[in-house]
N, C-alpha and C positions, 0 to 999 in steps of 0.2 A: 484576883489581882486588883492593886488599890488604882484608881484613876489617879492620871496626872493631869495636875491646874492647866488653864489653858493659859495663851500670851491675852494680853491686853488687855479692854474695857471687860469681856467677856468674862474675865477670871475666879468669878466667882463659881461660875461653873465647869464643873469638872470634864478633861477631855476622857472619852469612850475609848479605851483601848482597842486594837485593831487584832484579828485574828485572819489569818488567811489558809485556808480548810482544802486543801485539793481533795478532787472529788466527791463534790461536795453538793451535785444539782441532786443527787438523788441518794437513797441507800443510807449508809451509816456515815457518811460523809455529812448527808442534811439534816440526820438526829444529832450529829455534832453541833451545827449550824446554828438549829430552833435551840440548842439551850445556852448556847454561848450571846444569843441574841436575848434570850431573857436575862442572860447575866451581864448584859451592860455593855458587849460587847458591839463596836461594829464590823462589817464583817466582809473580806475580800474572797467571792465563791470562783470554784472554778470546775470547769467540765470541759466536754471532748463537742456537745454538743451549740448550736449556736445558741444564740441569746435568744432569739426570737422562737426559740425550743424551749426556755425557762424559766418565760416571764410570770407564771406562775407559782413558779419555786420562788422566783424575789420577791413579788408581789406579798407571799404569804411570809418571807423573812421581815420584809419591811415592816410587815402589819403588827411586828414585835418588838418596834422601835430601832429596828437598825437600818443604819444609813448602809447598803449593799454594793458591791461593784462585782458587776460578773467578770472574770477573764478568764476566758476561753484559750484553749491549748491544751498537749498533752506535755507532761511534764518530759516523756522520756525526748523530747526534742529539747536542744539545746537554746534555740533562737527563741521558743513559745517560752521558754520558762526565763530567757531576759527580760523579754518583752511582757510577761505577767508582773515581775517583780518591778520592771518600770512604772506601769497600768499603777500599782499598788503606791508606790511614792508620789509619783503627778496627782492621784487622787485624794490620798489622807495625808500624806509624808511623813507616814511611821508605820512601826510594823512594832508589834509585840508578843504576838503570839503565832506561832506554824504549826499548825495540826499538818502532819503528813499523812492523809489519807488514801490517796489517789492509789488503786493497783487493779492488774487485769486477772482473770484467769484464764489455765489455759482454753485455748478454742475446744479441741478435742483433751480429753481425761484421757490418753493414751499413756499403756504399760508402761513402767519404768524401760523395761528393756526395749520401748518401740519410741520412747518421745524422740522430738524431732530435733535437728539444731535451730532450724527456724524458729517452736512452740520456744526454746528456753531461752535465744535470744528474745522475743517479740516480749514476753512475763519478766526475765529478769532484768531489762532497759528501761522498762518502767517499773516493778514495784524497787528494783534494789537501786541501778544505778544513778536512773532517773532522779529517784528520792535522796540518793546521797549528794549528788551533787545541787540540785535545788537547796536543800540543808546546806552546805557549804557557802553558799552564796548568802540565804538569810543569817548562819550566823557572824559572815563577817561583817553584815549589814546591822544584827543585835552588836555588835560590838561598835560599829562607828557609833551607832545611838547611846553608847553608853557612854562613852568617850565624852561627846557634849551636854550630857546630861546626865548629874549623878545618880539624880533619883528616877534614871528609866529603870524597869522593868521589864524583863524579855524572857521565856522560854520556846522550849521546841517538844510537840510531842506526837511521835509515833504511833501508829495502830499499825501492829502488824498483824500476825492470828498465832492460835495455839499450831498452825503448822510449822511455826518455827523451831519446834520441838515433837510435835507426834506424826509421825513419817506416812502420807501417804502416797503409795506406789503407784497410784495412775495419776499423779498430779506432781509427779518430784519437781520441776522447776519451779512452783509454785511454793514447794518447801523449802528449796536452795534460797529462794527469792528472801522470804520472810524468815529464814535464818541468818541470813545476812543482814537483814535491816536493825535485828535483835543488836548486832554486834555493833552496826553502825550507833546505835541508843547510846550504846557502851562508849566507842571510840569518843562521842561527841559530849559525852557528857563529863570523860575524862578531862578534852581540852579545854571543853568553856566552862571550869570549874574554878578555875581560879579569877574567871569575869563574874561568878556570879549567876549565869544564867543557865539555868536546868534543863536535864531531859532528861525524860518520860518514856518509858512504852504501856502500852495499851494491847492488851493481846486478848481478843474477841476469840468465844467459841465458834458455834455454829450458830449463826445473826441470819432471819429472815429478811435476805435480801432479793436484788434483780438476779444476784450473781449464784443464787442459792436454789433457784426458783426449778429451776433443771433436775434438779434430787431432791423436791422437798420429798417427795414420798419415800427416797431410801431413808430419810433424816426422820418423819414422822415415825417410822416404824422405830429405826434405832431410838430416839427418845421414850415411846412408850416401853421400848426392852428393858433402860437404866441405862442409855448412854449419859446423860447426864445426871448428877445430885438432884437438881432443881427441875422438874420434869416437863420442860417444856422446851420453846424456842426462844434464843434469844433474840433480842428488838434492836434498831437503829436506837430507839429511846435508851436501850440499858446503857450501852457503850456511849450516848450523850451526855449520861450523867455523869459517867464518870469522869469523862473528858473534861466538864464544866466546874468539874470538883478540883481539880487538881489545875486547871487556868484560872482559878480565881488565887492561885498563891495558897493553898491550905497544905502544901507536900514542900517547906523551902529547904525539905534536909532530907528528900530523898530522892537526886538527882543521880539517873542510871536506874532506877529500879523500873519495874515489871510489875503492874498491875492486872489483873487475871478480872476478864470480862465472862464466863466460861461456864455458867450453873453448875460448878464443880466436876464438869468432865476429865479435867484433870488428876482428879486426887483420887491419888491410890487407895483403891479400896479390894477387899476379899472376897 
C-alpha cells in the first residue's frame, strides 16, 4: 500500500499507513503485526489482556519502527469495539487497513452431538458476529475517508481457517463460526466494490499457536502421517507474510478471493 503525503511543513515525508490487527498481542495475530510493521506500517494492536500484560509485545513492535497503540477489549462486546475504533482515530485519525484476526476456540472440543448453546454462543459472538459487525463500522469509516480524500486507500482482510470448509466434529461452532466469516469476505467485498476498497480472506492451516498448544501431539503425529503437502507446522510468520503481501496493494483485482495459508492440506490428493 503506497503511503499518503502528509498535511503541512512535514510533506515531504510520507504518512505510515495505519493497520489495526485484533488479536494481535500474541499468536498469528502478532506474526501479522511484526511484518506489517517492517512494511511501513503503523499499527493499532489489540488483546483481551491489559497493557501492562504486553508491554513486551510493543516494546519489541516499536523496535521495528512502528508507532503502536494498544487497545484492549474483546471485539464481541459492542461498547470495547466503539470505544477501540475511538482509541484508533484520537490517536492516528486514519485507519487503512483491518486485519480481522481476533477468534476464540471452543473451551471444551465437545461431540457435535453434545456441544453446548453456551460453547456456540460464547465462539460464534466473537469469531463471527463480533467480527462482522466491527467490519461494518471500519468500512463505513474506509468510506467516509475516501469520501474527503481521493487518493485514500483502504482494505479489510480476514483470517479465518481451513475450518470454514473441512468439518470437524468436536469443534462444530468453531466451524459454523469461520464458515460464516468466509461468507462475510464475500458479502463485504461485494458491497465495497464499487468504493474500491477490497477484501481478503486468509485461511490458515494448522498454525503453531497458544490455541493449538493442547493437540500439538495429535497434529505432530498427523503431520508426520501426510496430513499436510509440506510436512510440517505452520508459523505465525507464514500467515504474516502473507497478510503483508497482499496490504501492501500487490492483489488490487482480487477482491473476495481466498488465499490458502495450509502446506497443501487441502488439496485433493490419492
Amino acid at each position: 500500500m503506497s503511503h499518503a503525503p502528509s498535511d503541512g511543513p512535514a510533506a515531504a515525508t510520507p504518512r505510515r499507513p495505519v493497520a489495526f490487527i485484533t488479536g494481535s498481542s500474541r499468536g498469528i495475530g502478532l506474526g501479522i503485526a511484526e511484518h506489517l510493521a517492517r512494511n511501513g506500517f503503523d499499527l493499532a494492536i489489540n488483546g483481551v489482556r491489559a497493557e501492562a500484560e504486553v508491554t513486551d509485545v510493543l516494546a519489541q513492535l516499536r523496535a521495528l519502527g512502528a508507532d503502536v497503540l494498544y487497545c484492549p477489549g474483546s471485539i464481541a462486546d459492542p461498547e470495547s469495539r466503539t470505544a477501540m475504533l475511538a482509541r484508533i482515530e484520537s490517536h492516528f485519525g486514519r485507519l487503512n487497513v483491518l486485519v480481522n484476526n481476533a477468534g476464540v476456540a471452543p473451551n471444551v472440543r465437545a461431540d457435535l452431538l453434545d456441544t453446548s448453546e453456551e460453547s456456540f454462543d460464547r465462539v460464534v459472538n466473537t469469531n463471527l458476529k463480533g467480527t462482522f459487525f466491527l467490519t461494518q463500522a471500519v468500512a463505513n469509516w474506509l468510506i467516509r475517508q475516501q469520501a474527503d480524500d481521493a487518493a485514500f486507500q483502504g482494505m479489510i482482510i480476514n483470517i479465518s481457517s481451513i475450518s470454514a470448509t473441512v468439518a470437524s466434529v468436536n469443534r462444530g461452532e468453531y466451524c459454523v463460526s469461520k464458515a460464516g466469516l468466509s461468507m462475510t469476505t464475500q458479502l463485504f467485498a461485494v458491497r465495497l466494490g464499487t468504493f474500491g476498497i477490497p477484501v481478503y480472506e486468509v485461511r490458515p492451516g494448522v498454525i503453531k499457536t497458544d490455541m493449538t498448544a493442547g493437540v500439538s501431539a495429535k497434529y505432530d503425529a498427523l503431520i508426520a502421517n501426510g496430513l499436510t503437502v509440506q510436512p510440517r507446522w505452520g508459523l505465525p510468520d507464514d500467515v504474516g507474510r502473507a497478510v503483508a503481501a497482499i496490504a501492501d496493494g500487490s492483489f488490487p483485482y482480487s477482491t473476495g478471493q481466498v488465499f490458502m495459508i495450509d502446506g497443501g492440506l487441502t488439496l485433493a490428493r490419492l
